[in-house]
Backbone as CSV, one residue per row, in Angstrom:
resi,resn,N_x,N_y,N_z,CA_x,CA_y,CA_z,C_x,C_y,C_z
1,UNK,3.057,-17.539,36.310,4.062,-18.142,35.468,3.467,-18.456,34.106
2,UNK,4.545,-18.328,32.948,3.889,-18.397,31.863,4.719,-20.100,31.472
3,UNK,3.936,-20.921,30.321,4.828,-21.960,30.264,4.803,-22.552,29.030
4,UNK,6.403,-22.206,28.197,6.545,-22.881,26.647,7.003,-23.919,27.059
5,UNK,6.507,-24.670,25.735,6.337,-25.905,25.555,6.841,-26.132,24.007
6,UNK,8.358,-26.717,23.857,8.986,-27.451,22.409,9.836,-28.282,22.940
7,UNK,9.967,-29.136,21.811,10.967,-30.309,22.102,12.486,-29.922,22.019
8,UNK,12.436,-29.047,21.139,13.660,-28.111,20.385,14.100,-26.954,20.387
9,UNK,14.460,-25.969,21.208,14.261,-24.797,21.135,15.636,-24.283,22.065
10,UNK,16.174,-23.154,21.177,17.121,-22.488,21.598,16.711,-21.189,22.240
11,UNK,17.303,-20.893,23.107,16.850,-19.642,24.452,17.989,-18.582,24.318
12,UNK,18.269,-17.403,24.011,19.377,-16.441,24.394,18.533,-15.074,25.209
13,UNK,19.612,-14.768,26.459,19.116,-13.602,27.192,20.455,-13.047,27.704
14,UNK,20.325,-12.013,28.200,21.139,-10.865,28.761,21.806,-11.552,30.328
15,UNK,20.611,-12.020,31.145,20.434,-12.455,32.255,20.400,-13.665,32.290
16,UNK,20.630,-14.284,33.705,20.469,-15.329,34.272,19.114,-15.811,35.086
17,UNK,17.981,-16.080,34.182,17.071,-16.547,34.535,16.984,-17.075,35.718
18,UNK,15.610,-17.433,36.556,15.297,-18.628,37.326,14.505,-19.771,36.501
19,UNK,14.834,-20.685,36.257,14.141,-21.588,35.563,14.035,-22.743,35.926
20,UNK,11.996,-23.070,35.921,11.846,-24.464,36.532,11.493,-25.410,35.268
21,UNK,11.881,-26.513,35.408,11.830,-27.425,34.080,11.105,-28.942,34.380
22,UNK,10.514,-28.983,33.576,9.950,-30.445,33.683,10.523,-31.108,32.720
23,UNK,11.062,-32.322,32.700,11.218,-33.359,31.745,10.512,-33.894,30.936
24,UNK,11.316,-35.104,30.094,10.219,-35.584,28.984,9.696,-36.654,29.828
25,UNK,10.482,-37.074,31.174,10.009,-38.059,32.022,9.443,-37.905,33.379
26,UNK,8.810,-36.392,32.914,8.344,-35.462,33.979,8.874,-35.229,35.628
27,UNK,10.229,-35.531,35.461,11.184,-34.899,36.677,11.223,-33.121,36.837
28,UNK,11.064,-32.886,37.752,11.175,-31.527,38.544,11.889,-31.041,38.038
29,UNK,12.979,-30.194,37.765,13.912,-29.343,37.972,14.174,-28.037,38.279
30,UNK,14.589,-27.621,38.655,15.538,-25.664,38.952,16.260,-25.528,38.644
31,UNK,16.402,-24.310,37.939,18.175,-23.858,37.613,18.188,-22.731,37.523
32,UNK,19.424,-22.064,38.367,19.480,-20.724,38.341,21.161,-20.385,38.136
33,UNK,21.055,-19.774,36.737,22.691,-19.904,36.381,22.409,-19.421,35.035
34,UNK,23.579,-20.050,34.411,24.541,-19.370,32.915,23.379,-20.387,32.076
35,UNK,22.838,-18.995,31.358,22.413,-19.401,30.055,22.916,-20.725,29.220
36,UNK,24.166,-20.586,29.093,24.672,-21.237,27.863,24.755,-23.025,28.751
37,UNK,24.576,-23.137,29.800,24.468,-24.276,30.262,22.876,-25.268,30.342
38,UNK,22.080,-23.806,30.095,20.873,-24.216,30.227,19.871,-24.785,28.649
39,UNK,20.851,-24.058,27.508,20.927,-24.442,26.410,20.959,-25.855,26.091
40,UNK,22.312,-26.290,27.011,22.882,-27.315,27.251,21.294,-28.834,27.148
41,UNK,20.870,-28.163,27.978,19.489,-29.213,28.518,18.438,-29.409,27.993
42,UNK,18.335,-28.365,26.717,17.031,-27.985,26.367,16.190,-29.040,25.522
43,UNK,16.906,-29.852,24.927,16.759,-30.725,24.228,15.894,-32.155,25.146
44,UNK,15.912,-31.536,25.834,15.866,-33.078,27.119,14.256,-32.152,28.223
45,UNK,13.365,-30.988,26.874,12.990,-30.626,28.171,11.642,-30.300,27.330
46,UNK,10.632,-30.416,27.963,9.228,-30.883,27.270,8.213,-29.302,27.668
47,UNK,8.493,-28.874,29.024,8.114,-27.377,28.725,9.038,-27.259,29.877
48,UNK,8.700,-25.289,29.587,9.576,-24.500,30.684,8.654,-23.414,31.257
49,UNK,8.641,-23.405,32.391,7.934,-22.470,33.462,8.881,-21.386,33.654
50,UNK,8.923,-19.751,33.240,9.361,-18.626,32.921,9.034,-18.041,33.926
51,UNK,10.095,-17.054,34.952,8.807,-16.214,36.058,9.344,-14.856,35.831
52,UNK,10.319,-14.602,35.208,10.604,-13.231,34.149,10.892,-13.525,32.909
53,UNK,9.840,-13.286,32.248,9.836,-12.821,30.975,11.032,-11.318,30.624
54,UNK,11.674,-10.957,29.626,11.944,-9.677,29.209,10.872,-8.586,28.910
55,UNK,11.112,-7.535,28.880,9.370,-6.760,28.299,9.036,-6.750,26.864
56,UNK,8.183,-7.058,26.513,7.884,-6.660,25.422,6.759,-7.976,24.769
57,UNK,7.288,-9.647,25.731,5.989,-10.529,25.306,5.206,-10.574,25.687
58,UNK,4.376,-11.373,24.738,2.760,-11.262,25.933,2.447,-12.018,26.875
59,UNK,2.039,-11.837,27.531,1.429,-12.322,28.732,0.111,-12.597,29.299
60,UNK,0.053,-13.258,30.368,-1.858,-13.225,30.212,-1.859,-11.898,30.597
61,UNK,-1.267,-10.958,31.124,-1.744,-10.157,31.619,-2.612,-8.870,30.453
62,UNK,-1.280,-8.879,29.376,-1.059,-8.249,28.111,-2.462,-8.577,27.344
63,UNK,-2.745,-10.103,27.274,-3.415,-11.025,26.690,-4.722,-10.090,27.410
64,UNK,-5.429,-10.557,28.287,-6.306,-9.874,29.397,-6.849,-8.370,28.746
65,UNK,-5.532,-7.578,28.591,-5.722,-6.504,28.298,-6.468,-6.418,26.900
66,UNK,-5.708,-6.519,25.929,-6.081,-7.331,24.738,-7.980,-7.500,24.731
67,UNK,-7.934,-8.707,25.034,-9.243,-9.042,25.306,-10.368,-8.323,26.051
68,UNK,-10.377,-7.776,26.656,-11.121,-6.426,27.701,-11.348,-5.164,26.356
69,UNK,-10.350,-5.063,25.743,-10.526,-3.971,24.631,-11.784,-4.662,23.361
70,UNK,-11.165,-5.710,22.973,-12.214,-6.534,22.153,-13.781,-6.398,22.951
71,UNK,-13.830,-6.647,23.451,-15.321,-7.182,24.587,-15.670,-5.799,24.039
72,UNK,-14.823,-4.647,24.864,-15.426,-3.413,25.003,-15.823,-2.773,23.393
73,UNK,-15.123,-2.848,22.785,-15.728,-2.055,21.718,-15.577,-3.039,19.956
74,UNK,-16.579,-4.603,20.382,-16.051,-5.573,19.404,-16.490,-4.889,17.848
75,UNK,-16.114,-5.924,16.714,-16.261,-5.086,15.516,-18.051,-6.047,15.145
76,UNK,-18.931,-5.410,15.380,-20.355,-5.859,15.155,-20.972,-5.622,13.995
77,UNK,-21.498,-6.672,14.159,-22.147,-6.687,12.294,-22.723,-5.339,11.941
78,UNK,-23.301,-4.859,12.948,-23.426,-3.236,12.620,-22.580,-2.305,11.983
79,UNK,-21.395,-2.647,12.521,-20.031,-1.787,12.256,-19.896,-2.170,10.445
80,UNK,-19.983,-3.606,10.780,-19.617,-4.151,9.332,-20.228,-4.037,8.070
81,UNK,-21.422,-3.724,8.768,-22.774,-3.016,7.418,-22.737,-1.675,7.223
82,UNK,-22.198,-0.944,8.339,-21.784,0.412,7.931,-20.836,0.971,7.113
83,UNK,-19.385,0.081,7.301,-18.500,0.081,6.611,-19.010,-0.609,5.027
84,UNK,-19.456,-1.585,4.915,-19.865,-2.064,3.793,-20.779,-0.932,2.623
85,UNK,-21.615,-0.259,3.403,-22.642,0.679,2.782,-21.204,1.868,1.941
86,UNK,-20.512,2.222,2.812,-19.757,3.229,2.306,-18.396,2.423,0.919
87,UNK,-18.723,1.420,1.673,-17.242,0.889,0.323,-18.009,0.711,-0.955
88,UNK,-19.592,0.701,-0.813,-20.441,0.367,-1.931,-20.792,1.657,-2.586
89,UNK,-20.984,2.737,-1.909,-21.584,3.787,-2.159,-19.817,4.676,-3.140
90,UNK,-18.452,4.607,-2.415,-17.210,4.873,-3.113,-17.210,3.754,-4.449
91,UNK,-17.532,2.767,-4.604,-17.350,1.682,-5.844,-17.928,2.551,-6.668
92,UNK,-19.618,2.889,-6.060,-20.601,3.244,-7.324,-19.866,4.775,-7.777
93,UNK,-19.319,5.503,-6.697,-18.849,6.757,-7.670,-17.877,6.496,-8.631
94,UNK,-17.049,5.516,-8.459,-16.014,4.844,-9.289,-16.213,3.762,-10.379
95,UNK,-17.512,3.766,-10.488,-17.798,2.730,-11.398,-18.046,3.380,-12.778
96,UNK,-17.837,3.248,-13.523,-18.486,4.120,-14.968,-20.063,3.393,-14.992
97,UNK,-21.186,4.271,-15.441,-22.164,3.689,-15.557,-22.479,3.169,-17.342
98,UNK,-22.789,2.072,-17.305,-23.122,0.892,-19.142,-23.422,2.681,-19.627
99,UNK,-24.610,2.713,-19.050,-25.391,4.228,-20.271,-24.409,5.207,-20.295
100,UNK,-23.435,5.276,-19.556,-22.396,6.935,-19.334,-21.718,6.917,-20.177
101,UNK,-20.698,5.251,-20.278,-19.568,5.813,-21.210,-19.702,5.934,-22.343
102,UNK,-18.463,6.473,-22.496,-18.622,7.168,-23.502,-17.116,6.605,-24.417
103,UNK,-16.702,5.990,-25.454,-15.558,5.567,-25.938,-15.905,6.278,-27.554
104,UNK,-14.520,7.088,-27.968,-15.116,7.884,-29.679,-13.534,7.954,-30.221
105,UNK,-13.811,7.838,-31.438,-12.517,8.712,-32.392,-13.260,10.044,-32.954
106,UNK,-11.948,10.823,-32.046,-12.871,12.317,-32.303,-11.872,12.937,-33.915
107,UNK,-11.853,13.512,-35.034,-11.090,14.281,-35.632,-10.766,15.877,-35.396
108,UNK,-9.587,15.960,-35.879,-9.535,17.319,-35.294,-8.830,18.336,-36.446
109,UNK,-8.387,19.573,-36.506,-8.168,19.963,-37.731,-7.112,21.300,-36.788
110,UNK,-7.371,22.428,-37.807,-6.745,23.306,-38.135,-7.853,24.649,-37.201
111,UNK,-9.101,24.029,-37.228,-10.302,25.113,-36.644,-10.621,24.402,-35.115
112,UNK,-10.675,25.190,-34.668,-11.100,24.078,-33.034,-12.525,23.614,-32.878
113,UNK,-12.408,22.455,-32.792,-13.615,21.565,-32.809,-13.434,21.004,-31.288
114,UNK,-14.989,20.205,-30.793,-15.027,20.216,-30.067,-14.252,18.468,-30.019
115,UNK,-13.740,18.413,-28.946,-13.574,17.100,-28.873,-14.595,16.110,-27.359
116,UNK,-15.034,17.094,-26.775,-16.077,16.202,-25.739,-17.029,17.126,-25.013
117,UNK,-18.015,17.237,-25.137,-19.423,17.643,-25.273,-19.235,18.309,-23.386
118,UNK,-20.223,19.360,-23.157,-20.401,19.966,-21.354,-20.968,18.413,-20.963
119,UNK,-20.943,17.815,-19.648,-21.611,16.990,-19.096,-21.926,16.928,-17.817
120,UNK,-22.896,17.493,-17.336,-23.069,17.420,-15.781,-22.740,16.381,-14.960
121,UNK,-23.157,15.246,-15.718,-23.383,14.076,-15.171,-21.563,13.273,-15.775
122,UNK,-20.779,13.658,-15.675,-19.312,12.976,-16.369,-18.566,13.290,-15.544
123,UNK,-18.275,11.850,-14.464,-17.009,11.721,-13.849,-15.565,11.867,-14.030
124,UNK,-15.193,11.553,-15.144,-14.008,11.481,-15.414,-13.271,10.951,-16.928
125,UNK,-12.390,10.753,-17.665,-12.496,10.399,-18.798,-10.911,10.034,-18.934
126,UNK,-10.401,10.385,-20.517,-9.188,10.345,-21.086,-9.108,11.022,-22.682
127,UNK,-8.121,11.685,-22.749,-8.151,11.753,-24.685,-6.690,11.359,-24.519
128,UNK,-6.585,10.367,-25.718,-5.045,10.047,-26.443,-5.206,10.824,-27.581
129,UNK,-4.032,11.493,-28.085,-3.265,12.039,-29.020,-2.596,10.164,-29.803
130,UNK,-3.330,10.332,-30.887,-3.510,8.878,-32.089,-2.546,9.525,-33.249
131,UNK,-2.631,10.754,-33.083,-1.365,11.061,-34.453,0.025,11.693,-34.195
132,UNK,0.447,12.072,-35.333,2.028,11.886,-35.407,2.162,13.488,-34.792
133,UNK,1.316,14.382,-34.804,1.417,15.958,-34.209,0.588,16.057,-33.028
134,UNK,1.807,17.099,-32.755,1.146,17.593,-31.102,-0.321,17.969,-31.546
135,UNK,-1.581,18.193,-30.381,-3.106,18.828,-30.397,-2.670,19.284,-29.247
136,UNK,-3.860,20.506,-29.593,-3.791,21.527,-28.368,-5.317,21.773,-27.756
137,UNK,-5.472,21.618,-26.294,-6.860,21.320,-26.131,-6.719,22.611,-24.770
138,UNK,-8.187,22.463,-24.525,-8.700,23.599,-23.609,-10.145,23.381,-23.056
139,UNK,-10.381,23.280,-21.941,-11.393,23.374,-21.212,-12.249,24.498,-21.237
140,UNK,-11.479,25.882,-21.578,-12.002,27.320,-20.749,-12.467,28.022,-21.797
141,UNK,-11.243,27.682,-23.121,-11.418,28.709,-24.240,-11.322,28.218,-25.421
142,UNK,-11.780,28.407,-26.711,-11.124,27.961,-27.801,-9.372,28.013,-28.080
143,UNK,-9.273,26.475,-27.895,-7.363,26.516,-28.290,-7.224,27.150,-29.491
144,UNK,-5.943,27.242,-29.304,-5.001,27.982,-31.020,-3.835,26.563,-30.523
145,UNK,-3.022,26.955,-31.791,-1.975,26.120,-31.838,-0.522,27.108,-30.890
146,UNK,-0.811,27.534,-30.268,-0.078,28.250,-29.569,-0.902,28.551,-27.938
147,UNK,-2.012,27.935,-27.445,-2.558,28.193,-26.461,-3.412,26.847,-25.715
148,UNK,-3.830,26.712,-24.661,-4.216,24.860,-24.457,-3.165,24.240,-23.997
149,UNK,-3.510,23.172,-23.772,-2.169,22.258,-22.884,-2.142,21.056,-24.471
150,UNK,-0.435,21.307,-24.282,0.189,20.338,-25.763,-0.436,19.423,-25.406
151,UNK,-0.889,18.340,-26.343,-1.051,16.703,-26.323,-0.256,16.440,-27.052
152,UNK,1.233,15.944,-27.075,2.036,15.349,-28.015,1.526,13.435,-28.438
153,UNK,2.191,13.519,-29.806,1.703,12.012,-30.216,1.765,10.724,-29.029
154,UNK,0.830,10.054,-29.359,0.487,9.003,-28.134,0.226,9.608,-26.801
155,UNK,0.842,11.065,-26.572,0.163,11.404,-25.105,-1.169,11.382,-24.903
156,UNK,-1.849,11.580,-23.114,-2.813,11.191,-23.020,-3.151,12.448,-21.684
157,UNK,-4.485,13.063,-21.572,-5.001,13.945,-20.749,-5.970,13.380,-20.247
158,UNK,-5.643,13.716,-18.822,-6.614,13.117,-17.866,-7.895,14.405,-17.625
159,UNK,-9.078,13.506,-17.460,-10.597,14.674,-17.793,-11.155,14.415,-16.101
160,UNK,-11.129,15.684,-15.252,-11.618,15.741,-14.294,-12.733,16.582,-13.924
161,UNK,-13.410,17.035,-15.116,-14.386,17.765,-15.404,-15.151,17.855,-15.938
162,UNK,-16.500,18.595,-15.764,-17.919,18.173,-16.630,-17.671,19.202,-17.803
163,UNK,-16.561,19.944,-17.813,-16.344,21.154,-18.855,-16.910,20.552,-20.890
164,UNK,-17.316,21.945,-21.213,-16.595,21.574,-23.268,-15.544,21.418,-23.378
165,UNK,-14.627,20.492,-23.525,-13.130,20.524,-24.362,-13.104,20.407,-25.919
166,UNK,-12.438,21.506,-26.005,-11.949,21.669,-27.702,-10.697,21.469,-28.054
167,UNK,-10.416,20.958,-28.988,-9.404,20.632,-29.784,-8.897,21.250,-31.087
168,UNK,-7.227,21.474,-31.585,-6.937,21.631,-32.259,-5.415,21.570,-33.003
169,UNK,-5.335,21.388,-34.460,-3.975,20.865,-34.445,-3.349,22.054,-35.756
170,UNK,-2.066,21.625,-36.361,-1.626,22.759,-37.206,-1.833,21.883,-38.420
171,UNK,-2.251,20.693,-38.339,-3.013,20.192,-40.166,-3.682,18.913,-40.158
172,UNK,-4.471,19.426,-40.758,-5.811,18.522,-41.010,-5.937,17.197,-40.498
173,UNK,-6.998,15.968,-40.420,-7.318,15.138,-39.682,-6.975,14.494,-39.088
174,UNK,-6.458,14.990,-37.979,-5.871,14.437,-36.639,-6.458,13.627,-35.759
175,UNK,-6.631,12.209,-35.155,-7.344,11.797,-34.961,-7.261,11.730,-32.850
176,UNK,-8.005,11.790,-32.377,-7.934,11.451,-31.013,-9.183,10.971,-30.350
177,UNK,-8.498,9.911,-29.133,-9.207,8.800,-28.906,-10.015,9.622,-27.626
178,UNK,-10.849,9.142,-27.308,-12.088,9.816,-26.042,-12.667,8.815,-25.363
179,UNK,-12.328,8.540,-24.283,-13.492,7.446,-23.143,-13.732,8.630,-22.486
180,UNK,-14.959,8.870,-21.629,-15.285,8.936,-20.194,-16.277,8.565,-20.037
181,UNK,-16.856,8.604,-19.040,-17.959,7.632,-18.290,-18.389,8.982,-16.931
């Protein structure tokens, strides 16, 4: 038997329970009948001894189970230093390193210039487009103003590569912004 215990508590079920009850003046009781009568009492009842539950709460048995799984395979400081090593080791790839980054106002023109150097060692970056005309940039090849992926004004390209990127626009000093790390 499982056994709640409130001063206050409303009960709804499908069925007609068996229910043994103790008082607040610790009298016995049984009742086996209509819910809505047993409602009736509840107020007047300090715990209740349950011998069907519906499925789905827990139980010691549930509980038991529960606990047998913990024992068997608990989470040990071992576990926890292992996991720790790897959330440290993902931070550091995600961290920009002080010496890496890299923050510039690059200019750009009419001839393709470079706007961010080969880097073996360069995780990741950004260029904003700072002026009023599209730039046209390229990883692979020297852009033209007809070739490269547009950077329209204020847009921004995400750098997932250690590549040269070059830049270029259709008139003179165009300015664009450069972090990576």
């Amino acid at each position: 038997m499982t056994t709640v215990s409130n001063n206050k508590t409303s009960f709804e079920a499908n069925t007609n329970p068996d229910i043994a009850v103790r008082t607040k003046n610790l009298t016995d009781l049984s009742y086996s009948g209509n819910i809505a009568q047993v409602i009736e009492i509840l107020n007047q009842i300090s715990s209740i001894e349950v011998s069907n539950f519906p499925s789905g709460y827990s139980t010691e048995t549930t509980l038991a189970s529960i606990l047998a799984k913990i024992i068997t395979s608990p989470a040990t400081e071992a576990k926890q230093d292992t996991l720790n090593t790897k959330i440290d080791a993902l931070i550091a790839q995600l961290t920009p390193a002080a010496s890496g980054y890299v923050e510039a106002n690059v200019t750009l023109g009419t001839t393709a210039n470079t706007v961010l150097a080969l880097n073996a060692n360069r995780k990741g970056g950004f260029i904003q487009n700072l002026s009023d005309t599209d730039v046209f940039i390229s990883e692979f090849i020297a852009p033209t103003t007809t070739t490269g992926f547009v950077l329209a004004p204020y847009g921004t390209y995400t750098i997932r590569s250690t590549n040269l990127i070059r830049g270029i626009t259709s008139t003179s000093n165009k300015i664009v912004r450069v972090a990576s790390w």
